[in-house]
C-alpha positions in Angstrom: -66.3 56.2 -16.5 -63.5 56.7 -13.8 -65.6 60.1 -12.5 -68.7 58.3 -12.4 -67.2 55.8 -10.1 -65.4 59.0 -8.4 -68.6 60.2 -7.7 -70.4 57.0 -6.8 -67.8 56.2 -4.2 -68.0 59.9 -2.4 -72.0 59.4 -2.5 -71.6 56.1 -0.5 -68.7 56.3 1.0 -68.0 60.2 1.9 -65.6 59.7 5.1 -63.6 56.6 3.4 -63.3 58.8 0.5 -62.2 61.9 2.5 -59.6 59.9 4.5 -58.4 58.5 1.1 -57.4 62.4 -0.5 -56.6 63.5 3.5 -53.7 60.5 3.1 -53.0 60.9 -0.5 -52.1 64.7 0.1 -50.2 63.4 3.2 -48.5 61.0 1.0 -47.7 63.7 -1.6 -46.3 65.6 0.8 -43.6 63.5 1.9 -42.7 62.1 -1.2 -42.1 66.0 -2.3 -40.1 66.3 0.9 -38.1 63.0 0.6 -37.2 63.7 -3.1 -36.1 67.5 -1.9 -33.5 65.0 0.3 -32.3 62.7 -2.0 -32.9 63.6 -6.0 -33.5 61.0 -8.2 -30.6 59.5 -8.4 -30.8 56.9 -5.4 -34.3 55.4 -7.4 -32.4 56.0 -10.7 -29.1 54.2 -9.4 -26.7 56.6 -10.8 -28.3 56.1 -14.4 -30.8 57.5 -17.0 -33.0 55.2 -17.0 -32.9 54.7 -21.0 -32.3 51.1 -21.6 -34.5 48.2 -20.6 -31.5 46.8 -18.0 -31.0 50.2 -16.7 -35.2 50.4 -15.5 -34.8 46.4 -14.6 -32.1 47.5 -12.0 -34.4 50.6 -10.7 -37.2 48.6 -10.2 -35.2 45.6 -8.6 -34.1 48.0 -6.3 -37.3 49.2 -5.4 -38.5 45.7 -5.1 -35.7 45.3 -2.3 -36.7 48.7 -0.7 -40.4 47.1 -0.6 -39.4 43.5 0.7 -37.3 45.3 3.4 -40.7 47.3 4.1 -42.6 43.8 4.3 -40.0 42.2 6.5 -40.8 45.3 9.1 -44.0 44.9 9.0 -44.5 41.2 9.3 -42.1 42.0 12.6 -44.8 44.7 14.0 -47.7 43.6 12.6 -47.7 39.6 12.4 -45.2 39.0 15.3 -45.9 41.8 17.5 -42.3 42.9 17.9 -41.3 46.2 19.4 -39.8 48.3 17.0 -36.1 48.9 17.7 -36.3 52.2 15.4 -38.8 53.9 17.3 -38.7 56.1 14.6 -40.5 54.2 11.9 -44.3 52.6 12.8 -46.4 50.5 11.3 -47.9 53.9 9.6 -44.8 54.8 7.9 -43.6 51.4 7.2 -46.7 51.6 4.9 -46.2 55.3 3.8 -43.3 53.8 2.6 -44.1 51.0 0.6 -47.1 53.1 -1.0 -44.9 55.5 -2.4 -42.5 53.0 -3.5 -45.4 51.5 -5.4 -45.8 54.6 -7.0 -42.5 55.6 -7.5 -42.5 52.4 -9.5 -45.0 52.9 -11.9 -43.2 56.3 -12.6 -40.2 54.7 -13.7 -42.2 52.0 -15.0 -44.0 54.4 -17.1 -40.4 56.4 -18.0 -41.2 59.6 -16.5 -38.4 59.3 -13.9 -36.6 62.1 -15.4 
């Protein structure tokens, strides 16, 4: 089923398709580079992830790392603010919370290992 509706979506919708992969890649990409930086250990919080509490406090973290991400972008976005970290657009605000998302489900899932 999901590479029926793979291929149904690249029939009618080539370029949105196409920019999807071009961002996933892009998204892949950093993620690789970002967990090069820092390990696992900053998503992990020091632990192995093995009991319930210990994945509760991983994704509780990453649920503050997401709100912090929302905050920003209600500032850019909704209130028109200029960024004070010039660094950090509206694009990577939500390169950010996308991978978060995913980063998520891996620990979610228990292959943060």
């Amino acid at each position: 089923m999901a590479s029926n509706s793979i291929q149904e979506l690249e029939k009618r919708y080539p370029e949105i398709a196409q920019e999807y992969k071009r961002i996933a890649g892009e998204q892949y990409s950093l993620f690789a580079a970002k967990m090069l930086d820092y390990g696992k250990g900053n998503i992990s919080v020091g632990s192995n992830l093995e009991t319930p509490e210990e994945i509760k406090l991983s994704l509780t973290g990453l649920w503050f790392r997401m709100t912090d991400k929302m905050n920003r972008l209600k500032n850019l976005v909704l209130l028109n603010q200029s960024p004070n970290v010039v660094t950090e657009s509206v694009t990577d605000t939500f390169q950010d919370m996308s991978i978060y998302g995913i980063i998520a489900q891996i620990v979610q899932n228990g292959k943060w290992k």
